[in-house]
N, C-alpha and C positions, 0 to 999 in steps of 0.2 A: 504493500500500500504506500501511495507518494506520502511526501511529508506533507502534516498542515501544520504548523508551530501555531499556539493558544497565542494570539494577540489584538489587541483592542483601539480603536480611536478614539471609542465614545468613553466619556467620564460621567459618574453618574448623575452631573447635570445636565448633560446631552440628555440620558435617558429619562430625566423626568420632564425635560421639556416634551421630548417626543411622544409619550405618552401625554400628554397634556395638550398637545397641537401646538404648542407655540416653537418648536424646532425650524428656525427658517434659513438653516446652513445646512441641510441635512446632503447634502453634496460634495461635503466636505469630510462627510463619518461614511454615508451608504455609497454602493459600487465597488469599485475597484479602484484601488488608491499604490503606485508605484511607490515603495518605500525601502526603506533598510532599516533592517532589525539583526543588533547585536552584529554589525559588518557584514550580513547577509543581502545580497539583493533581491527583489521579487516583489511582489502582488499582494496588498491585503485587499481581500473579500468580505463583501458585508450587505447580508440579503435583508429584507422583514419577511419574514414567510411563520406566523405564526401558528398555522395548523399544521406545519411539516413535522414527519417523526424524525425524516432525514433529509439532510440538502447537500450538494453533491456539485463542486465545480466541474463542470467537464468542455476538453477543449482540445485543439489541435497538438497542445504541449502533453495530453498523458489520454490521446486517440478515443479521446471522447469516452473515457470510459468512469460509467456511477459511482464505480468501489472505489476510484482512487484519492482522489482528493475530500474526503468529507469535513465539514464545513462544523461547527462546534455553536450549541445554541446557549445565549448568554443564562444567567442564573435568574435574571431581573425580571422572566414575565414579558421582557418588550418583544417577546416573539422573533430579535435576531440573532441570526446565523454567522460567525464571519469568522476568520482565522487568516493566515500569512502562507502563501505559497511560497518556499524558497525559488527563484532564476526563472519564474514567470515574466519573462520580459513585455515592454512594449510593442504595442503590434500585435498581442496573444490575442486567436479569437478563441469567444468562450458562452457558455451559456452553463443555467444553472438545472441541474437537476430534481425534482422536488419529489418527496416520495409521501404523501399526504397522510395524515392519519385521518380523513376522511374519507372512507370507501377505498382506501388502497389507491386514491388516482395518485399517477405519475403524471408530471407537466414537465417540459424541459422548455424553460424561460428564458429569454433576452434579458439583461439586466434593467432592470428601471432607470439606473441614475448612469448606465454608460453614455461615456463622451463623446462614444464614436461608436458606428453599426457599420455590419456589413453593406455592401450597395445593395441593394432590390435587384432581385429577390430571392436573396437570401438573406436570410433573419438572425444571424450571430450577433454578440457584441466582442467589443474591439481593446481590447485594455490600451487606455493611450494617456502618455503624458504631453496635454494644451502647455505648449509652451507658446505666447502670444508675443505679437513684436508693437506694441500702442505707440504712436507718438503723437496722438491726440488731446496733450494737455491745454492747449491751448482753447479747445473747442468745448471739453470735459470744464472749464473753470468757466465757461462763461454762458453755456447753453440753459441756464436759469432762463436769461431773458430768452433765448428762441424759444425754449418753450412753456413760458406764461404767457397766461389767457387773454392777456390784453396785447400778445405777439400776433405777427400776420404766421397762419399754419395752414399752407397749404400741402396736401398731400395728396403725391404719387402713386396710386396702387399698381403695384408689379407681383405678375407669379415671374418668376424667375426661370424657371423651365422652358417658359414661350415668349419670353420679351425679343428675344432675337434667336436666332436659329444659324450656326455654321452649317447651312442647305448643305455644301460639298463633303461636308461629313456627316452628315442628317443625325446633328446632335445638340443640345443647347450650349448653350455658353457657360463657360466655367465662373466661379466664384471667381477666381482670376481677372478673366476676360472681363464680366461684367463689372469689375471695383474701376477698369478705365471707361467703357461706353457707355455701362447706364448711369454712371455716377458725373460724367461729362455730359449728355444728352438731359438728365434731370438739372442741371446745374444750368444749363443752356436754355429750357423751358422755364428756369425762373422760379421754381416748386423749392419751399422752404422745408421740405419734407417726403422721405420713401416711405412707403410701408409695403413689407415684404410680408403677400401671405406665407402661410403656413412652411418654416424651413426644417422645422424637425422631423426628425426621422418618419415616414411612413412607406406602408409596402403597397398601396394600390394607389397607380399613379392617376384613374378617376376620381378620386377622392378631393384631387388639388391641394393633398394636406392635411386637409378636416379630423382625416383619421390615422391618430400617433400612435406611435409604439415605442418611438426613442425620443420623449420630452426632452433628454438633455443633450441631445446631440444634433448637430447641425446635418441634414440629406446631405448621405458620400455619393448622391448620383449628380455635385456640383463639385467636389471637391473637398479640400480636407479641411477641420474647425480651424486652422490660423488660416487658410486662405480665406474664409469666410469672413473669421475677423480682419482681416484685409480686406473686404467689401465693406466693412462698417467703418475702418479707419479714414478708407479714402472719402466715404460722404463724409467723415466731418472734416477731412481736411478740405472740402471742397462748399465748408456749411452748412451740409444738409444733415438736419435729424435723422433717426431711423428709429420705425415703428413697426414691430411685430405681433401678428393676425397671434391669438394666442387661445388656444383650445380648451379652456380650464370644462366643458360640459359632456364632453362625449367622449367617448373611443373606441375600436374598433375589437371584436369578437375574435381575431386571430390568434393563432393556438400559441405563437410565442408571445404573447401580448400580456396587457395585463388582467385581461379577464381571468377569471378563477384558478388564480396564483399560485397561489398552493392548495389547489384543491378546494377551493371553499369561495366565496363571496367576497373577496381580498377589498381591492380597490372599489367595485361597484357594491347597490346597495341590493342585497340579497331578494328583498322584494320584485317582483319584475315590474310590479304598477308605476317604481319608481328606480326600479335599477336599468329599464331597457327602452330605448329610443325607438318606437317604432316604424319613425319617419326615415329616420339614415340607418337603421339595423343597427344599432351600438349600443354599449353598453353607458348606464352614468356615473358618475360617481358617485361615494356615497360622504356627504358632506357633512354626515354628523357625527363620521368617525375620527378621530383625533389626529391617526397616523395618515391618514389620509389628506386631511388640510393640511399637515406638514409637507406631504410630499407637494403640494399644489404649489402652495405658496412657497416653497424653498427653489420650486422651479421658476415662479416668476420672479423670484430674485435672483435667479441665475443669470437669467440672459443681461438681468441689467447690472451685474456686477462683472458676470466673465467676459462677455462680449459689449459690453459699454452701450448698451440696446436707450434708447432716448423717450420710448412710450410702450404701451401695450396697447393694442384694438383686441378687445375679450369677445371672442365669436359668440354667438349663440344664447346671450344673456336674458330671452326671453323665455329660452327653455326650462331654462336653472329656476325661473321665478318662480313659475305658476305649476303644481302637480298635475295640472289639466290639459297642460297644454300640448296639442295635437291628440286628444284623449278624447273619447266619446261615453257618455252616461256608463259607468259602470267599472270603467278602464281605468279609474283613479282614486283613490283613498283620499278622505280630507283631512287636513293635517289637528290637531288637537284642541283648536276653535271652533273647528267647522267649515273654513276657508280653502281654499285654493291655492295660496300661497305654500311656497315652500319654505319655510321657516329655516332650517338647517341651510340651505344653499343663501338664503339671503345674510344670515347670520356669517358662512363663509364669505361671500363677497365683501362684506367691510370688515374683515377683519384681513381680508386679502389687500384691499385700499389703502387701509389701516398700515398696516407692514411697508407697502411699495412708499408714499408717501412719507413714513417714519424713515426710512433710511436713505431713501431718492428721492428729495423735497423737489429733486429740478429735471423730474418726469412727469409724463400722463399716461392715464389708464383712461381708456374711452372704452363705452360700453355698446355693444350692437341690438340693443334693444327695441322692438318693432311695437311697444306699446304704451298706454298709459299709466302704468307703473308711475306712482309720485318719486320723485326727488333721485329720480338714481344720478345724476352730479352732482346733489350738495353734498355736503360734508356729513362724515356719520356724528359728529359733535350735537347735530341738531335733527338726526332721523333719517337721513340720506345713506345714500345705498356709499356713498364716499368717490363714486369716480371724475374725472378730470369733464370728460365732456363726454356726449351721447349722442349717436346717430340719429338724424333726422328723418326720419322713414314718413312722416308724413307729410311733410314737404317734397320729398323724392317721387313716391306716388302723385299726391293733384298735382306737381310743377308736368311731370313728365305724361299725366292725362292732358294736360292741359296742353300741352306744345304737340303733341299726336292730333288735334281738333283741325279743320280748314280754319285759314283764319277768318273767314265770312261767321264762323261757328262762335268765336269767342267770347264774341258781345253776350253769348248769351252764358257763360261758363267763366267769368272774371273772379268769380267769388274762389272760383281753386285756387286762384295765384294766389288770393289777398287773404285766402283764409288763416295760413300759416302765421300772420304777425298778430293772430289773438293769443298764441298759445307762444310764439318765438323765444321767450325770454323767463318761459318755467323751466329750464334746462338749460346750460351751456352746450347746445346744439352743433355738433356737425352735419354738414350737408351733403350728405354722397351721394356719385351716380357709380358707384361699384361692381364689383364684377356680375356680381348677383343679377344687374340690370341690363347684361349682353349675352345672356347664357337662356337654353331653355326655349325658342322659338320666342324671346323678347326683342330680338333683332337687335340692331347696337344702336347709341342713342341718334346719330346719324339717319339709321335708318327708319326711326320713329318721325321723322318729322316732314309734316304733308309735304303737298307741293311739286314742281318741278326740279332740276338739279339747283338752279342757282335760290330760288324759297328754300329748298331743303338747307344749303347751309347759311343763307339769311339766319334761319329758324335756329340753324344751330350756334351760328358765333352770338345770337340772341339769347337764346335760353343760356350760353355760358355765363354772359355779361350780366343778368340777374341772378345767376348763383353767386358771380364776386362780389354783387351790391348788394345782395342781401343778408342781414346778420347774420354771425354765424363764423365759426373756420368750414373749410370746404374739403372732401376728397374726389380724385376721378379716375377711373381705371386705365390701365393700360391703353394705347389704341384709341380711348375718346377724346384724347389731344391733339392727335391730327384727321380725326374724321374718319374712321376704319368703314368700313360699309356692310363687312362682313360682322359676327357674331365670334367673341373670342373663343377659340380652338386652346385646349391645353396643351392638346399632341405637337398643334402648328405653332408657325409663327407670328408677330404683328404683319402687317402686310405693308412691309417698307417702301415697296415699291410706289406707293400711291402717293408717296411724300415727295415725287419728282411732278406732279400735277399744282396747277396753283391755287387751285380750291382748298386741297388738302394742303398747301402750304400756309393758305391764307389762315384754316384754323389752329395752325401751329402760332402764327406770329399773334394772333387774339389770344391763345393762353398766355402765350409771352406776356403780350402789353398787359393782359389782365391782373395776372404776376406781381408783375412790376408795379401795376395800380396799386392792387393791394397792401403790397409792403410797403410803398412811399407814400401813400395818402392817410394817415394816422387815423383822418377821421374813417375809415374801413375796418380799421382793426384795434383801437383803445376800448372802446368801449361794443365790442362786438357779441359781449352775451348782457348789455345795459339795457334795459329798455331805455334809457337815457340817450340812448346811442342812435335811436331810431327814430323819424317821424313822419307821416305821410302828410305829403300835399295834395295827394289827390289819387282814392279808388275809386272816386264814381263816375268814371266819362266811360261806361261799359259800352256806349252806340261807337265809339271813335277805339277800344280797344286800348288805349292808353292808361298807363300807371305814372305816378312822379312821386318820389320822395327822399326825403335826405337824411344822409347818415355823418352822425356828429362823433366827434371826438373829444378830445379835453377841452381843445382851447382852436377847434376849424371844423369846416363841414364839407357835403358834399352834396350837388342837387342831382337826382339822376331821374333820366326817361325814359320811358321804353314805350316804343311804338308795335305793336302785336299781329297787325295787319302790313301788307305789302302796298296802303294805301298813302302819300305820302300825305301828309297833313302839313299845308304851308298856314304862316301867320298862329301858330298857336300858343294863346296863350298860357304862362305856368307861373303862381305864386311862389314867390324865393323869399325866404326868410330875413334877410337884409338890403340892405341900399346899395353895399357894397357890386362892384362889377366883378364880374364873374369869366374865368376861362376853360374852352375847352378841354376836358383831358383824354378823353377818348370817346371813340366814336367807332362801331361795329361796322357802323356801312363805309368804312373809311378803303380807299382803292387798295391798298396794299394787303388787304381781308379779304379781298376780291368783290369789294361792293359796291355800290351802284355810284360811285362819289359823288352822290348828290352834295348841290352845297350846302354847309352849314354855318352859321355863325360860330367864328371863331370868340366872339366878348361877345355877353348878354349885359345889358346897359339895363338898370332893373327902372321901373317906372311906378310915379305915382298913382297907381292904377289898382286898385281892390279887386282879389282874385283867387281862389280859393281860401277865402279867409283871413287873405293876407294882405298888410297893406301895401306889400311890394308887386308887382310882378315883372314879369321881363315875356317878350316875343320870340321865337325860334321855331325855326321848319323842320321839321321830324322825317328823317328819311324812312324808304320804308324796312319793314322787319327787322328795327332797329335799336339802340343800346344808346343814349348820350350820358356824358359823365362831363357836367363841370364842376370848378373849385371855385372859390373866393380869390381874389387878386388882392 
């Protein structure tokens, strides 16, 4: 029998935290940890597998076999397993053997907290010592201000798998490749911000991620964790934050995985009313177990301690809420009120907040929550679920019903645009058009918009222009920055080639300017979740299809227009808040957008003239299907 020497990481404050749920290093005691003991070199192991009678390293170093290395269960109760493998080197793959005292099953398990897995698909893990090369301090001490709420945050969404494609080797781009062209091309675009779905380890590449098996390990089907961290370094040497798609509600049934761990009900929650997702096949967690919130929450402190990770986007945060949800009469138990709420997963989530915020004051956690759920951005100090900010899912739907309409239609459907600023500012609101919204026979947002070719992208550098002007930070997927036409492909690529047309050029330089709006115009982004920050000058001209209103900042403002029809409206008048004369800053239908360059006044000179309630107004001709942005002078 190989040797396993009796040795230990954890002290028995470790184990009572972990036993307790508040262990949020546990990446630091559990896996496989390269050490030396007593001038011996090699591998300490260290499983949770509390219903095992036996656990059993097994790996390419002793041919995979149960007998040989068995693993020693601590005295404490905490259910783990671990000891010191002597000249277990790095690089060792290995998996662990579980011989359950439930019913005699055997499971042979990927580790949980390994660094590194095999590529897909096959399901090993990887003994590896992250040695990381950071020289990101400079980005690391100051990125407070990129990302507080009153910063401009625009974000990138990329899967990484299909942003670009080496076609002559029909293979994607390495972590490598992508830390110089999507990190230059985001940089180019103007985007204060990536967000990289799903990078950790998973084995079905339709998934897009959703469904993990190696929480702490960065997908080797991109390349290895420092090169990845090398994708993180270069966005910030080049400014940009980075945010990761983070899966804390589901996971996948796979037999290395972590369903029924050792034999029993491990990670998920034994019941199926509320351990099994019926919708994606997965399994959930179970959030009222102790060792369980440890492992969550030690892993979202992972990314943003080992790989310098700048936010979390928490998927799926409507399913965790409610025990009803996607659940029909019968399919659901009520929790101890009588409610629908899930008490345990809500209880997890702010203490998840809780954690990320207590030791990473100068990150965010955004939540993708598609419902009325009260407070999930405030702070949990005051009943808030604690996250940074929340997707805006229903502004997403009416803006994007709404731009689908002929614009002959609109007059009669204004109330969709203008419905969102009753509610805008109970949440610190993001505003996505996400992947979610080009998948599915949803067509891409491109292709949602009426019309003929040159209305369809009127409609579309229009509908961007009222995503940057309306409160809010913003995200956009891949491909809807330069106008894709197709629906994103995961297998494919973006469709690069259409970026040599000047339509699709035209929608690249409007994210630009947009960009650039946003960041430089303060009053865009100080007060972007105030209602302070916001004010209408006019939702009732539904016969003309026109919106106007301004968005303020500390100490300047901004008047914007949007005209919704292809009809030009010359001589119209619009109430502005001051006397002051006013300039152009951008304009949608401008030629370089590829728009009709109608002219526009470049200064509104404002006049003694009473007009939407105001004693100012100023004249301007509204090109059509179109976006106007001026400032104060």
């Amino acid at each position: 029998m190989g040797q396993v020497i009796i040795h230990s990481l954890f002290t028995d404050f470790d184990i009572d935290l972990f036993k307790s749920g508040k262990h949020y290093r546990l990446y630091e005691k559990l896996g496989a940890h390269l050490i030396n003991v007593d001038g011996v070199k090699g591998t300490y192991f260290a499983v949770w597998a509390p219903s095992a009678k036996s656990v059993a390293v097994i790996g390419d170093f002793n041919f995979w076999n149960g007998e040989e290395h068995l693993l020693k269960v601590r005295w404490d109760s905490s259910g783990i397993w671990e000891g010191f493998i002597p000249g277990v080197k790095h690089g060792a793959i290995y998996k662990y053997k579980i011989k359950s005292s439930h019913n005699s099953i055997i499971t042979e398990k990927a580790d949980p907290y390994a660094r590194r897995c095999e590529h897909p698909p096959k399901t090993a893990s990887i003994v590896y010592d992250y040695k990381p090369n950071w020289d990101d301090h400079e980005w690391m001490q100051s990125r407070a201000k990129h990302n507080a709420l009153d910063a401009p945050y625009s974000v990138y969404e990329v899967h990484l798998g299909s942003w670009k494609k080496k076609l002559e080797e029909n293979r994607s781009l390495s972590y490598h490749e992508l830390s110089l062209d999507l990190v230059a091309y985001a940089k180019e675009m103007n985007f204060t911000h990536i967000e990289f779905m799903p990078i950790m380890e998973y084995p079905y590449d339709p998934s897009w991620g959703y469904q993990i098996t190696g929480y702490f390990a960065p997908t080797a089907r991109l390349g290895y964790p420092e090169e990845f961290q090398e994708l993180v370094n270069a966005c910030h040497h080049a400014g940009l934050g980075v945010i990761l798609d983070w899966v804390p509600s589901h996971f996948p049934e796979d037999a290395h995985g972590l369903g029924n761990f050792d034999g029993t009900s491990l990670y998920e929650h034994p019941d199926r009313k509320r351990g099994y997702h019926p919708d994606w096949k997965s399994l959930i967690f179970n959030y009222g177990r102790n060792e369980v919130k440890s492992f969550l929450i030690s892993n979202a402190l992972f990314w943003l301690d080992q790989y310098h990770i700048d936010g979390l986007r928490v998927d799926a945060v409507a399913s965790m809420l409610f025990l009803d949800y996607s659940r029909e009469e019968g399919e659901w138990d009520a929790n101890i009120y009588g409610g629908n709420e899930n008490l345990e997963a809500i209880a997890f989530l702010k203490e998840m907040n809780e954690a990320v915020y207590l030791n990473y004051p100068d990150t965010q956690t955004i939540a993708e929550e598609s419902t009325s759920f009260p407070m999930v951005s405030k702070p949990t100090s005051i009943g808030g679920l604690g996250f940074g900010m929340k997707w805006m899912m229903g502004w997403m739907h009416d803006t994007l019903q709404y731009f689908k309409k002929e614009p002959i239609y609109r007059r009669h459907h204004q109330n969709d645009l203008t419905f969102s600023m009753t509610y805008a500012f109970s949440e610190n609101f993001m505003l996505p058009l996400s992947h979610d919204e080009v998948v599915y026979g949803k067509s891409s947002i491109l292709g949602r918009m009426p019309g003929d070719d040159w209305q369809k992208f009127a409609n579309l550098r229009l509908l961007y222009s009222y995503m940057f002007t309306h409160p809010g930070s913003n995200l956009m997927m891949m491909g809807s920055e330069f106008g894709q036409h197709e629906e994103w492909d995961f297998n494919g690529s973006l469709d690069w080639h259409l970026t040599q047309f000047k339509p699709h050029q035209g929608i690249q330089e409007v994210i630009k300017d947009l960009n650039k709006l946003y960041i430089n115009q303060k009053a865009l982004h100080e007060k972007q979740f105030n209602k302070d920050g916001f004010e209408w000058i006019s939702y009732e001209d539904h016969e003309n299809s026109v919106i106007s209103y301004i968005r303020k900042g500390i100490d300047s403002h901004v008047v914007i227009i949007c005209n919704m029809t292809p009809v030009v409206r010359e001589n119209y008048r619009v109430g502005v808040p001051s006397g002051l004369e006013y300039k152009l800053l951008f304009n949608s239908d401008h030629s370089k957008y590829g728009g009709s360059s109608m002219s526009v006044k470049k200064r509104l000179v404002p006049e003694n003239n009473n007009w939407n309630n105001r004693d100012k107004s100023a004249v301007l001709h509204l090109p059509p299907l179109a976006a106007l942005v001026y400032g104060s002078i």
